[in-house]
Each structure stands twice: as structure tokens, then as C-alpha cells.
N, C-alpha and C positions, 0 to 999 in steps of 0.2 A: 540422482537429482530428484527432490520431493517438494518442489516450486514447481507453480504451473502462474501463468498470469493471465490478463484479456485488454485488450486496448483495441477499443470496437466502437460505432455510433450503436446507439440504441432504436433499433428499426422500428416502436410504435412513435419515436421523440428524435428527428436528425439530427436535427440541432443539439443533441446531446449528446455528449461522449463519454464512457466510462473507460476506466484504468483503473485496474486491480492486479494486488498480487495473493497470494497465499502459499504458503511456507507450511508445506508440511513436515507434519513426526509422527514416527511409529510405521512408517510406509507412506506411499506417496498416493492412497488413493481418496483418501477424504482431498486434497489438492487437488487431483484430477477431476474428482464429484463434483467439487465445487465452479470452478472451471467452465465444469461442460453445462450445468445445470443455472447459473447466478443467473444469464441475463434472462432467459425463458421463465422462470419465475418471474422475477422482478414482474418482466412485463406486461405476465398473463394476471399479476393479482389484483383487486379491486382497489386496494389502497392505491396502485399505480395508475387507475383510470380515473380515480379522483383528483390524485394530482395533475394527473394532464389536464384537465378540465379546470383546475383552479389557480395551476403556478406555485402554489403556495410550499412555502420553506418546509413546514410541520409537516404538512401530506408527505414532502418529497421522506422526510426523516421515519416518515411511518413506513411507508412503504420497501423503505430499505431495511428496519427495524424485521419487518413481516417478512422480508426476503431472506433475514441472515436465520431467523426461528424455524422458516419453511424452512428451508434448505439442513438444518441442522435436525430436523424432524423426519425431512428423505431417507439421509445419511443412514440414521438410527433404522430404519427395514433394508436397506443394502446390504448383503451378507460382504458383502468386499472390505467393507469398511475396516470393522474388526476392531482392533484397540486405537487405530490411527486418528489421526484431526490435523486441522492445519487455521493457524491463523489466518486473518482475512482481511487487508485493505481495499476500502475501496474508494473510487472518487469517483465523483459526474460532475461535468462541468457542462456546465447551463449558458445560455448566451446573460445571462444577468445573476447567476451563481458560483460558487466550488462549494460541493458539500463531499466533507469524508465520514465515511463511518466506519471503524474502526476495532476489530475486538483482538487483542494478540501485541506481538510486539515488533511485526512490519511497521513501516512507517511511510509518511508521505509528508513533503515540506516543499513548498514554494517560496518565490521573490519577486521583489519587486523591484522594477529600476528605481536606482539611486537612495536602493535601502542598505543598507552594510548586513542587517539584522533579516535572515530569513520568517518567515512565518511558520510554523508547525502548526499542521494538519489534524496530525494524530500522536498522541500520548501513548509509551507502552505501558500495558498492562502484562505489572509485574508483580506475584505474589505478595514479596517483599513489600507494595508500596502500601501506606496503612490502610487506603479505602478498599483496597483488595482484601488484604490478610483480613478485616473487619466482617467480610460480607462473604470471605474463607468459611471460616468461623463460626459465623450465624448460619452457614446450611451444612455447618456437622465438618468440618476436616479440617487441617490444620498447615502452619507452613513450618517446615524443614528446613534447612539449608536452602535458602529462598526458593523452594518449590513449593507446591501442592499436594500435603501428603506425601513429603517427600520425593516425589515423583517426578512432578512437570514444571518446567522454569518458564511458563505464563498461565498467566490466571484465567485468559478470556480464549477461546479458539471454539472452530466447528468441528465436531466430533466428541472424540476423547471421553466417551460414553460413560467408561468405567471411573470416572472421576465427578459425573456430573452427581449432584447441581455445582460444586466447590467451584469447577469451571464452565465459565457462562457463555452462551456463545450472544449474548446481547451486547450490542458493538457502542460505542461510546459516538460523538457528534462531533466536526468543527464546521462552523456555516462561516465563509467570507464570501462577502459581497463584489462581484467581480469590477476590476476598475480597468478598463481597455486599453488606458493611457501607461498606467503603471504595471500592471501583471508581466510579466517576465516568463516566467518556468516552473515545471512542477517536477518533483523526483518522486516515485514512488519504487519502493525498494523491501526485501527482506533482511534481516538480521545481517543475514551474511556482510550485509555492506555496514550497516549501521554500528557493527562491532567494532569497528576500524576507521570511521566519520563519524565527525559531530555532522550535526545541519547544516552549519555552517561550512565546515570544510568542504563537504561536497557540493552545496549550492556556489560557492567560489571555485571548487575543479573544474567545474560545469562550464562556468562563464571564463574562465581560460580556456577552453578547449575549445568552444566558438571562439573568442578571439584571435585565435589560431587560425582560422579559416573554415572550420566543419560546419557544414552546414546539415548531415545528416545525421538525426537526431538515434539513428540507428546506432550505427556507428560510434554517437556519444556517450549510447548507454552501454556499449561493449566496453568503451575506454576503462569507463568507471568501475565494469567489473573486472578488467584487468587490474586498476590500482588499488583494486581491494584486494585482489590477491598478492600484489604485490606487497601491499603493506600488512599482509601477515594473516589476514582473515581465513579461517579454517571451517567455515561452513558454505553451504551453498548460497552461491548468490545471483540474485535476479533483479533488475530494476528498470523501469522506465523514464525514461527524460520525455517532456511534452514542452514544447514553446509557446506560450501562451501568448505570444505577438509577434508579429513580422520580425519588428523591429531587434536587430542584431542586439546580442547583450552587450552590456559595458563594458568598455576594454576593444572595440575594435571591431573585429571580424572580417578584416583584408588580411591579404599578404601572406599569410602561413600555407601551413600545407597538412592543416587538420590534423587528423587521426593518423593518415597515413602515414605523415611525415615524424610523426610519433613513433612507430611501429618500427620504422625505418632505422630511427638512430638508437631502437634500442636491441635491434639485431646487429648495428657495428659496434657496439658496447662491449 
């Protein structure tokens, strides 16, 4: 297993909660690095006490910008590391934001009630796509068989020393404005799952699986990685579910018998 994740409040900011994952390759300890070291950065750097003192959107984008460089700068004197890296999502959600920053091809995607259409977070970076192969390119390496250098099938992650600059650990932005009425749910998840789901399908498993009756949000991110294994995915997977309102999702949320009751009739199967 070369995921590691964190779904924590951020002890200089309560009111704030981050959720991330990271997916590693090559070995699982740029994952682990990263893991044990994101939020103690973040918190100790100057960009971070600036935003605390201003709120502001940009600070917060800085400061997360200076956390994915620091941290990717750590890695680089850790003898552990070695050829390994791992992509990196992340979220904070603010009492008046969601902001993801993003470099790899985790991903994060939320809803809203009585949206059919989820929202994406984060975009993968993927060799292949042209602003990648473009900026490939311009620092000297090329794409292969949609890799880097033939190598690696994402273009953005922490580590992966032996490829940089080709791959960047500079993480890309989405800023939504949070609405208390509408926000619903957040997935954040590694390939593993995303191979096997669109945004959609999983932000609708989601909201069946409360309708169902689950109310523990644990338990729903387990479901989800059973049905990704179920449906064929062949890598490691890891994801978080977050409810972003009291209020039960669409479809219900009496009467069943959750997850368990799930479990259950697919051991009389």
C-alpha cells in the first residue's frame, strides 16, 4: 500500500479542515514524507500567517503553493526517498471556502443538492494532455507512450527527483465559494478509484449509500473502496467522503440498513 492520506482540523486555524491523499510510486515513502510533514509546514510558513491575518483567497493559494515546493525540497535531503514520489491532493475547507490544490492525478470532487452535475476540484495531470506535454518539452524531456520520458504516467507529483524539472511538483488551484444551503459532499480519492468512476458515478454511489441509511461517513468511504474493487480496479485505493451539511443527501436517508446491510447480502450471494 503506497497511499497515505490526512483528514485533520488545522491546529493554528479550527475552523479549518484539510483532506488529502497521496498516491505513491516507486515505494511508499515520499507518501509517507509527505503525510507526516504537509500540515507542520503549511502552518509554520510565513505565507500561512499571512493569511491567517487576512482571509484572503490568494494568500491561502500561496501558502499552499510554498508548502507543496517546501515539502518537495525536504524530500530532496531525505536519503529514504530515493527515486520514489507521490501525487498530492489536497483540500481546506474554510467556514467561507473549498480550495484544492492539486498536482498528480488524485482527485477531489464535490455536490451539491439538487445538482445532477458534480463539480471537480481537481484536474489530472497527465503527460499526454497538451499544456503538460508543452511545459514537458520546454524543460528538456519528452512524452512516450503517455508518460515522461517514457517513464512516469503523471506529469505533476512530490518527488520523482530523477525526472525533474519534466515533472513539477507545482500543484494547479480550484477556489469554490462555499454555499451552506447547497454544498452536499466532498470525495477525495487516488486513481485507484478514479480508474473505475467517473465523478459522477461516485458522487451518485455516495448519495445511495446514505439513502440507504449510513450515516457513518467511515464506513462510506470503505463501501466505495470495495466497489472499486469490485468493479475491477487494479491499483491501490484510498478515498475520503466528507458531508459538507447535516442535511441527509437526496434520496432519503431512512429505512435501510447502510453499509452493513450491504455487506450482508453480499455474503448470501
Amino acid at each position: 500500500m503506497e497511499d497515505t492520506h490526512i483528514a485533520t482540523t488545522i491546529p493554528s486555524a479550527p475552523d479549518h479542515s484539510l483532506f488529502a491523499v497521496f498516491d505513491g510510486h516507486g515505494g511508499d515513502a515520499s507518501a509517507k514524507f509527505a503525510k507526516e510533514h504537509f500540515v507542520d509546514v503549511l502552518s509554520q510558513s510565513a505565507e500561512w500567517l499571512t493569511y491567517l491575518a487576512t482571509r484572503s483567497p490568494t494568500h491561502l493559494t500561496d501558502a499552499l503553493t510554498n508548502c507543496f515546493i517546501r515539502i518537495d525540497a525536504d524530500m530532496r535531503n531525505d536519503p529514504t526517498i530515493l527515486e520514489s514520489g507521490s501525487t498530492a491532493v489536497v483540500v481546506i475547507v474554510t467556514p467561507t471556502l473549498i480550495v484544492c490544490a492539486n498536482a498528480g492525478d488524485s482527485r477531489a470532487v464535490m455536490s451539491q443538492f439538487a445538482m445532477r452535475h458534480p463539480i471537480a476540484l481537481s484536474h489530472d495531470h497527465k503527460p499526454d494532455n497538451p499544456d503538460e506535454t508543452a511545459r514537458i518539452e520546454a524543460n528538456g524531456g519528452h512524452v512516450r507512450y503517455g508518460r515522461v520520458n517514457g517513464n512516469l504516467a503523471v506529469s505533476r507529483a512530490l518527488g520523482d527527483f530523477d525526472l525533474k524539472p519534466m515533472v513539477s511538483c507545482s500543484p494547479d488551484f480550484e477556489i469554490h465559494m462555499r454555499n451552506l444551503d447547497l454544498d452536499e459532499m466532498l470525495i477525495v480519492a487516488c486513481d485507484g478509484l478514479w480508474d473505475v468512476f467517473s465523478n459522477e458515478e461516485a458522487i451518485n454511489d455516495v448519495r445511495d449509500i446514505f439513502a440507504e441509511g449510513e450515516s457513518d461517513v467511515t464506513l462510506v468511504a470503505e463501501e466505495m473502496l470495495d466497489q472499486s474493487l469490485m468493479k475491477g480496479s487494479k491499483d491501490n485505493v484510498t478515498a475520503i467522503v466528507v458531508k459538507l451539511s447535516s442535511i441527509v443527501s437526496v434520496g432519503g436517508g431512512g429505512g435501510g440498513g447502510g453499509v452493513a446491510a450491504r455487506r450482508q447480502l453480499r455474503e448470501q450471494e
